[in-house]
C-alpha positions in Angstrom: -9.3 -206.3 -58.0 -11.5 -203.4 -58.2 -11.6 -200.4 -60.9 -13.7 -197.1 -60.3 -14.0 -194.8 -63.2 -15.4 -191.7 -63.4 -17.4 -189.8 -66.5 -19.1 -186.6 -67.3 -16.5 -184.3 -67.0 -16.3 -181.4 -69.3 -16.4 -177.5 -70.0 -19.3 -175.4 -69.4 -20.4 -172.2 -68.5 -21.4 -170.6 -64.8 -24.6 -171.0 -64.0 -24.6 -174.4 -66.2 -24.9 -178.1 -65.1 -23.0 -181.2 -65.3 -23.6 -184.9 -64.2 -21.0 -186.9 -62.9 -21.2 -190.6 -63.1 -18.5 -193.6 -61.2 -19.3 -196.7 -62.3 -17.4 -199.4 -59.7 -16.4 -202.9 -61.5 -14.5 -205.8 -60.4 -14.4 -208.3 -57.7 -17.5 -206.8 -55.6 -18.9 -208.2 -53.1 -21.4 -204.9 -51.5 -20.6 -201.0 -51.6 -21.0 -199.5 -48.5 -20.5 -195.7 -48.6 -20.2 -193.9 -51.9 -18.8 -190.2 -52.2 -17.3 -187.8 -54.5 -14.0 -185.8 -54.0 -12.6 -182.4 -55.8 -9.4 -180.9 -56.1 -8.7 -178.0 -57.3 -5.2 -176.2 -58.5 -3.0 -175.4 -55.7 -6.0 -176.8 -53.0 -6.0 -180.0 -51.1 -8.4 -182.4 -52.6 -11.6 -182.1 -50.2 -15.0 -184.6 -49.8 -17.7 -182.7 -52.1 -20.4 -185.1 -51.0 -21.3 -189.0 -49.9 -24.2 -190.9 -49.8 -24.6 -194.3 -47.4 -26.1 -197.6 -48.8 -28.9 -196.7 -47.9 -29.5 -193.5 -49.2 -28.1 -190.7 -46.0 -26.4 -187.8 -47.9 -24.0 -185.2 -46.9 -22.8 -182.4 -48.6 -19.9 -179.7 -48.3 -21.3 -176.4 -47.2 -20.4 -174.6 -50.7 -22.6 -177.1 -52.7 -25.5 -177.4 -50.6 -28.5 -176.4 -52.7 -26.6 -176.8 -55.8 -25.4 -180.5 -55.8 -26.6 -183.7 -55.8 -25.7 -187.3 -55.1 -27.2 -190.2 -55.7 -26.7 -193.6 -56.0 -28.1 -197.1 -57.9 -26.9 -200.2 -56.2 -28.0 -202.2 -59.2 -25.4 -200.7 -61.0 -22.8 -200.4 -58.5 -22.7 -196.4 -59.8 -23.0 -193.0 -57.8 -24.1 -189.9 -59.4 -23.3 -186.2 -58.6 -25.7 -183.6 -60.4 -24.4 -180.4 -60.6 -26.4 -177.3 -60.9 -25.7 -173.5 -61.0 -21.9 -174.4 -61.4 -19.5 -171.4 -60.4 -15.9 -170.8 -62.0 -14.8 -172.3 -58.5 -16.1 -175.6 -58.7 -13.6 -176.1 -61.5 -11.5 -178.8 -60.0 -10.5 -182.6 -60.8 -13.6 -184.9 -59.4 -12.3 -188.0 -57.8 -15.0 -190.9 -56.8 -14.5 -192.4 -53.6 -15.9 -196.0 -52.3 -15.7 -198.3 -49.6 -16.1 -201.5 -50.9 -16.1 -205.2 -50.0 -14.6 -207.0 -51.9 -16.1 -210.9 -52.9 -12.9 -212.1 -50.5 -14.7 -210.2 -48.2 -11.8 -206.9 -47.4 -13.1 -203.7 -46.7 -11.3 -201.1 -49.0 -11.5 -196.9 -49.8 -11.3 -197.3 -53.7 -9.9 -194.1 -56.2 -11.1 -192.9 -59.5 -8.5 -191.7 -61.4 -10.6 -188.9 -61.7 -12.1 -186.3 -64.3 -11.9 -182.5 -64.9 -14.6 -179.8 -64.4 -14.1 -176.9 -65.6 -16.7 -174.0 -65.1 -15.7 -170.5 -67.5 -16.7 -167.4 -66.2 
């Protein structure tokens, strides 16, 4: 049994920054690929950014520059910094992982998720 959940959330103004936390618990075994999702009202929820074990990072063309992700292993948690926020990153943040589990099964794992929103 594994358990994601996601911190960091919050209210804040343009131009502002938040940090994101997901802190993975459970029956791990290794993470392998780590990411962060968003969905927005009335969207589809899209992949914000990822990050491999060992350290190869992708990011959504509207957050380049402004976002990002990291990861410590140690802690089996992934980061997203978020800097010059805009009213439409408000969104629910979801964190993503594929993990292994100590019976050795290859998941996708859900955060339950936690709300951004950026005031204008």
């Amino acid at each position: 049994q594994v358990q994601l959940v996601e911190s960091g959330g919050g209210l804040v103004q343009a131009g502002g920054s938040l940090r994101l936390s997901c802190v993975a618990s459970g029956r791990i075994f290794s993470i392998n690929d780590m990411a962060w999702y968003r969905q927005a009202p009335g969207k589809q929820r899209e992949l914000v950014a990822a990050i491999t074990r060992g350290g190869t990072t992708d990011y959504a063309d509207s957050v380049k520059g402004r976002f990002t992700i990291s990861r410590d292993n140690a802690k089996n948690t992934v980061y997203l910094q978020m800097n010059s926020l805009k009213p439409e990153d408000t969104a629910v943040y979801y964190c993503n992982f594929v993990i292994i589990t100590i019976d050795y099964v290859g998941q996708n794992y859900w955060g339950k998720g936690t709300l951004v929103t950026i005031s204008s």
